[in-house]
C-alpha positions as CSV (number, residue, x, y, z in Angstrom):
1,X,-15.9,20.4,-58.3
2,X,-18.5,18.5,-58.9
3,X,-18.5,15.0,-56.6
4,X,-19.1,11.1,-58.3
5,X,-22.5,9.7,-57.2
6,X,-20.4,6.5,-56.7
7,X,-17.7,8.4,-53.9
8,X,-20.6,9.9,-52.5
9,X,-22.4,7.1,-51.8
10,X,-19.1,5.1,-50.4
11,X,-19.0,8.1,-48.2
12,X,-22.6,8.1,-47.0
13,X,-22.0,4.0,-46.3
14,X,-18.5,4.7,-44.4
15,X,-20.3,7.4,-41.8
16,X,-23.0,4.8,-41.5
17,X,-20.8,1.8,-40.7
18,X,-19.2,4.3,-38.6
19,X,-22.3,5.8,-36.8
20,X,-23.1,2.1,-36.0
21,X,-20.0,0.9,-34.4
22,X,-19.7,4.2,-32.2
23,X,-23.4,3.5,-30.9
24,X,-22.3,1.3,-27.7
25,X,-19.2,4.1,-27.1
26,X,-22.0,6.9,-27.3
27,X,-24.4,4.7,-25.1
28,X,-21.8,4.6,-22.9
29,X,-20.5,8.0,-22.8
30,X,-24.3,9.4,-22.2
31,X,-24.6,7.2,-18.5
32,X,-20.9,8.2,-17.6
33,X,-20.9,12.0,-19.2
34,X,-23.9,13.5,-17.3
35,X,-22.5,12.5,-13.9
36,X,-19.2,14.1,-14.9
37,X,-21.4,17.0,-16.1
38,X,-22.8,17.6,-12.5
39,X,-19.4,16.9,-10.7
40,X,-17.6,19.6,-12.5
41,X,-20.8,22.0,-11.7
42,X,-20.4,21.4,-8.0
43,X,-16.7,22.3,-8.7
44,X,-17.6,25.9,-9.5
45,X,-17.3,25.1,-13.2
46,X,-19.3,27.1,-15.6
47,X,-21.6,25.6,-18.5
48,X,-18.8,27.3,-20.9
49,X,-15.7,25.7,-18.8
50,X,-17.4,22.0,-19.0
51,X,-18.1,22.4,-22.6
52,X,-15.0,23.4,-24.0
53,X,-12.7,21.3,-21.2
54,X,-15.6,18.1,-22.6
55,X,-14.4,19.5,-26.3
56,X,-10.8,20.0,-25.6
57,X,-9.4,18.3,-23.1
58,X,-11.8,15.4,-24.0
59,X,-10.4,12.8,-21.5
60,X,-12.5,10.7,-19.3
61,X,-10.8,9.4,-16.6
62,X,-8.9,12.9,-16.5
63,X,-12.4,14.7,-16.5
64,X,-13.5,13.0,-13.7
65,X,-10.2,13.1,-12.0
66,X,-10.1,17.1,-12.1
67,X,-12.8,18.0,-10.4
68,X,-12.4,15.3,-8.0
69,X,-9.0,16.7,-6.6
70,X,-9.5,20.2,-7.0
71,X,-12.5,19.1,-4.3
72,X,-10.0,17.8,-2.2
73,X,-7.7,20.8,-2.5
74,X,-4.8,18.7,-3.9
75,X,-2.2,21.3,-5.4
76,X,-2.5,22.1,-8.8
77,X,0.8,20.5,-9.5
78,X,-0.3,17.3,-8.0
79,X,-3.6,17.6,-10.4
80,X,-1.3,18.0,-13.4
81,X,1.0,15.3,-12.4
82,X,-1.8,12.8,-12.0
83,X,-3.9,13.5,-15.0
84,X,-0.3,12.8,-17.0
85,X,0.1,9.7,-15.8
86,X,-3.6,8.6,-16.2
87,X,-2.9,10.3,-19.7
88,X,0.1,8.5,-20.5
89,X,-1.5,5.8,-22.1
90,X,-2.8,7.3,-25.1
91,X,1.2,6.7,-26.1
92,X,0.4,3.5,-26.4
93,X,-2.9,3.9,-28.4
94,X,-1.1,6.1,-30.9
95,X,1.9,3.8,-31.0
96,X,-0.3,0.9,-32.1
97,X,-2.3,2.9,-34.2
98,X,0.6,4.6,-36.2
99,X,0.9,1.7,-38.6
100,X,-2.8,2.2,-39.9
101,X,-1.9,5.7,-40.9
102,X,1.2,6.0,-42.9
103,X,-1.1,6.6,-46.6
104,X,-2.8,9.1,-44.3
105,X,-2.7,13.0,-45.0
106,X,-1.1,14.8,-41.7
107,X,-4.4,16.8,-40.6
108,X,-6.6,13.4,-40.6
109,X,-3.9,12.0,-38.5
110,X,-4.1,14.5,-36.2
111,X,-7.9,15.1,-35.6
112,X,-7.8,11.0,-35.4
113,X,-4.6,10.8,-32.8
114,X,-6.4,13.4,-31.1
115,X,-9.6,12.3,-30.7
116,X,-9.0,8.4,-29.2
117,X,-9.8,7.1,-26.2
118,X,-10.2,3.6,-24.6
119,X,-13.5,2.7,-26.1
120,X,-12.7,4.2,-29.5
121,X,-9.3,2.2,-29.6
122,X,-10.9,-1.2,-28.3
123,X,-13.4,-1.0,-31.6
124,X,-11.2,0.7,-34.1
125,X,-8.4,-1.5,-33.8
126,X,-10.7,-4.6,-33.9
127,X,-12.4,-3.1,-37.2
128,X,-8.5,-2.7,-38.2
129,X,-7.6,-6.2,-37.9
130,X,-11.1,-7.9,-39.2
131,X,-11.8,-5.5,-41.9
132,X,-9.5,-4.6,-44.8
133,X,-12.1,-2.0,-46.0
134,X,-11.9,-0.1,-42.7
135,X,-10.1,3.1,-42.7
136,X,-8.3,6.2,-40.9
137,X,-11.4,8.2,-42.0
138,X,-14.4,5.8,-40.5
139,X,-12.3,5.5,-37.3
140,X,-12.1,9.3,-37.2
141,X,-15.9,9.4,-37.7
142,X,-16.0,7.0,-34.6
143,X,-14.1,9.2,-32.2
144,X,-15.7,12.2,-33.4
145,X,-19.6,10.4,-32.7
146,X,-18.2,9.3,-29.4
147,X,-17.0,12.8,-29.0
148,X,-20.5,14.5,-29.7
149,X,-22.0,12.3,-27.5
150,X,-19.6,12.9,-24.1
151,X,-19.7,16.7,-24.9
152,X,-23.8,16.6,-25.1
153,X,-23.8,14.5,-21.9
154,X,-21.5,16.6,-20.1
155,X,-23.9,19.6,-21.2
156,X,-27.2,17.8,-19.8
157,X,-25.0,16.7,-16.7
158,X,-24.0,20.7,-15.9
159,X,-27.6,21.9,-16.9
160,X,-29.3,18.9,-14.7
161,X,-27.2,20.1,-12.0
162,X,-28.6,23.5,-11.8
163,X,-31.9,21.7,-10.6
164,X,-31.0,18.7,-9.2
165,X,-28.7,17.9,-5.9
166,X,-26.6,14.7,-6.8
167,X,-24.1,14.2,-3.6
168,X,-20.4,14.3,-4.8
169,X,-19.6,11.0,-3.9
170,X,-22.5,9.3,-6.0
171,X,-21.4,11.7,-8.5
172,X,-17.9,10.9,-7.8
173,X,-17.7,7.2,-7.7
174,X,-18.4,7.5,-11.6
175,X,-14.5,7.7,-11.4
176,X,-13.8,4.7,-9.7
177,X,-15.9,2.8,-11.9
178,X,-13.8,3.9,-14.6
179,X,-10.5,3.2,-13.6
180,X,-11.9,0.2,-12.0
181,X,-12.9,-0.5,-16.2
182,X,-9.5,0.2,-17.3
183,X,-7.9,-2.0,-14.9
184,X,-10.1,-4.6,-15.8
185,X,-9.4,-4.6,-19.7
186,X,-5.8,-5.1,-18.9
187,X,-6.8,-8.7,-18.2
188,X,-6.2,-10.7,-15.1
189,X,-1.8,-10.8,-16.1
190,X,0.1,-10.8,-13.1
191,X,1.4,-7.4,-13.4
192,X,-2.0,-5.7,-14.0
193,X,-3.2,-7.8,-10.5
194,X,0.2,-6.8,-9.0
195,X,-0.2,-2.9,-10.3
196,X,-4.1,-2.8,-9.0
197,X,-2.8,-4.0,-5.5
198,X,-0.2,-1.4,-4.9
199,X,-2.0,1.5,-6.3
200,X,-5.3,0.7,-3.5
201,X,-2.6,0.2,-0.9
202,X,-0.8,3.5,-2.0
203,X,-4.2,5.1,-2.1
204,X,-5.4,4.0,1.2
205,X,-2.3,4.7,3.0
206,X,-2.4,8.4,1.9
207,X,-5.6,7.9,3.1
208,X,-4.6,6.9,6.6
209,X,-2.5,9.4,6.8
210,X,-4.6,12.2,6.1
211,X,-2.6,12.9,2.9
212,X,-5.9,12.8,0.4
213,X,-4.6,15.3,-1.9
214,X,-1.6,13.4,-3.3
215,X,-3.5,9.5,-2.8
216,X,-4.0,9.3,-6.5
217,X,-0.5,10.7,-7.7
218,X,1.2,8.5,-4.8
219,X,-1.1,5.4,-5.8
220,X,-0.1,6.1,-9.6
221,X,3.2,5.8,-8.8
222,X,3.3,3.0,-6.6
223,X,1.0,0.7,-9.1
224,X,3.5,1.7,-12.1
225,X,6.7,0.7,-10.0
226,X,4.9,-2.5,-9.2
227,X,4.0,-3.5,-12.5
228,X,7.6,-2.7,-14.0
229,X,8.6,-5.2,-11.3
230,X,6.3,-7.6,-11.9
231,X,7.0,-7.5,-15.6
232,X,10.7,-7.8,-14.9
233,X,10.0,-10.7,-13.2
234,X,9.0,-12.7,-16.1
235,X,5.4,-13.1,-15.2
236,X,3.9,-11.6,-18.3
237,X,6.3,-14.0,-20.7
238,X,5.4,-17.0,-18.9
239,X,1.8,-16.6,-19.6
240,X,2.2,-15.4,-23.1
241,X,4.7,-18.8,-23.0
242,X,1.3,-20.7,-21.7
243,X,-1.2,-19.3,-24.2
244,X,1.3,-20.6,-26.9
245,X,1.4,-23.8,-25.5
246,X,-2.2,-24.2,-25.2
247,X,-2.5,-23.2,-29.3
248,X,-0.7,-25.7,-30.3
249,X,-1.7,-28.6,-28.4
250,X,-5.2,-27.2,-29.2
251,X,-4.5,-26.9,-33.0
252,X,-2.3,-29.5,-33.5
253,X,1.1,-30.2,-34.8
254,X,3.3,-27.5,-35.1
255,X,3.6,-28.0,-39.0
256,X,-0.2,-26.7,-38.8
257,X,0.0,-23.6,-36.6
258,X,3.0,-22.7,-39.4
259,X,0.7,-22.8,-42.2
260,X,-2.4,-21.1,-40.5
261,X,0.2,-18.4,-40.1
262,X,1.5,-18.2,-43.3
263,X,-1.9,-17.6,-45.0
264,X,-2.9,-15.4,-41.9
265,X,0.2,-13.3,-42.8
266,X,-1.2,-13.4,-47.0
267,X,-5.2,-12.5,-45.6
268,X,-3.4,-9.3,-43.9
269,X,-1.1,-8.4,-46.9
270,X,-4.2,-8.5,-49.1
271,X,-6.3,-6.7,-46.7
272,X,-3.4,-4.3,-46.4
273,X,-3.6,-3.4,-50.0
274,X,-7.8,-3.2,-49.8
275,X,-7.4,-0.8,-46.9
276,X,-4.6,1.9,-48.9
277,X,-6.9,1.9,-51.7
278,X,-9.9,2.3,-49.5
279,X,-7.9,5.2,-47.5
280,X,-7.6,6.9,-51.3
281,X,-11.1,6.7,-51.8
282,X,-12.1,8.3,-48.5
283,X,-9.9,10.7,-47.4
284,X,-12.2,13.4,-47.5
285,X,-15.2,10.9,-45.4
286,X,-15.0,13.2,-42.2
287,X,-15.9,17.0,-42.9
């Protein structure tokens, strides 16, 4: 079949727009996947075990995390427990991302479900909201840059290691930065501040203790309970309650805010409409 110069094109402009908002996630991934590259070497990883677990598995924080226990000689079921619940919230990604794919074909849902991470989710669900052109395909193309660029990383990181001796804690700390990022993104709610709290005292107690294989799973756990507490409490309403507050006396009247809404609400139902016929257009943008 022969393909329109004018769907080509459209394509050719959706991987650009897409190679363009993935360049900070690939920057990104280069600094942190090399490190992660030369911690799984000094875990007795092969070249062929970090390449396809950077392909497959394809999780950051769980990359990082892996290596890092197995180091420790944490059981195996404490490594799979802990990588679950740093996992888990991919959930969430895919639950907020669900609504962006219902005029989606099932195997582009799949490859784009299955290629998210934190980074890809901050940028495609910003494009989402500000762009009614913006579709499941480009997002795709997004994760799967972002995904070329961790594997390659990870590759230099393993081959670098062969030659160079990069202490596992330097290496190492790569990890804490990173959960130390996700923590940070949750804003400063009283519940993330209250979760970040009881995870380092979970950690460090384990520590004390001489328990260093299950810190992580035991921190987890701890900084989970104390955040389903802290939300319980009422802390997270009563700043959503404040932000409100502040809009309006910011904005104005009440009768304002209403109408800013209203048209908000018509700017998404148009760009709602954009974005179907866009998806229509571009299902085929990712090979």
């Amino acid at each position: 079949m022969r393909t329109h110069p004018t769907s080509h094109n459209q394509r050719l402009q959706g991987l650009k727009q897409a190679f363009v908002a993935a360049l900070p996630i690939m920057a990104g991934y280069l600094v942190l996947g090399i490190p992660c590259g030369i911690l799984g070497l000094q875990a007795g990883m092969s070249l062929l075990q970090i390449t396809l677990m950077s392909l497959l598995f394809y999780s950051g924080a769980g990359q990082y995390l892996i290596p890092n226990m197995w180091l420790a000689a944490a059981p195996v079921a404490s490594i799979v427990a802990s990588v679950s619940l740093v996992n888990a919230r991919q959930i969430l990604y895919g639950a907020a991302l669900s609504r962006f794919c219902e005029h989606t074909g099932k195997r582009l849902t799949l490859l784009f479900s299955a290629t998210v991470t934190d980074e890809s989710f901050g940028v495609n669900i910003e494009r989402f909201a500000d762009d009614g052109r913006w579709s499941v395909a480009r997002a795709t193309a997004v994760n799967l840059f972002s995904l070329l660029s961790w594997v390659c990383a990870n590759v230099v990181g393993a081959l670098a290691g062969t030659v160079l001796s990069v202490p596992v804690a330097v290496a190492s700390f790569a990890m804490t930065s990173i959960f130390l990022c996700l923590l940070f993104m949750q804003g400063f709610s009283r519940p993330a501040l209250v979760a970040g709290v009881a995870a380092a005292c979970g950690v460090l107690a384990c520590k004390l203790l001489g328990l260093a294989g299950p810190a992580i799973f035991v921190g987890a756990l701890l900084g989970i309970a104390a955040a389903m507490l802290a939300s319980a409490g009422g802390g997270g309403h009563a700043s959503g309650g404040g932000h409100a507050s502040g809009a309006n006396a910011a904005g104005g009247p009440v009768g304002e805010t209403s109408e800013n809404d209203e048209s908000k609400s018509m700017g998404r139902q148009s760009g709602g409409s954009v974005h179907r016929e866009q998806e229509a257009q571009e299902a085929g943008d990712v090979p």
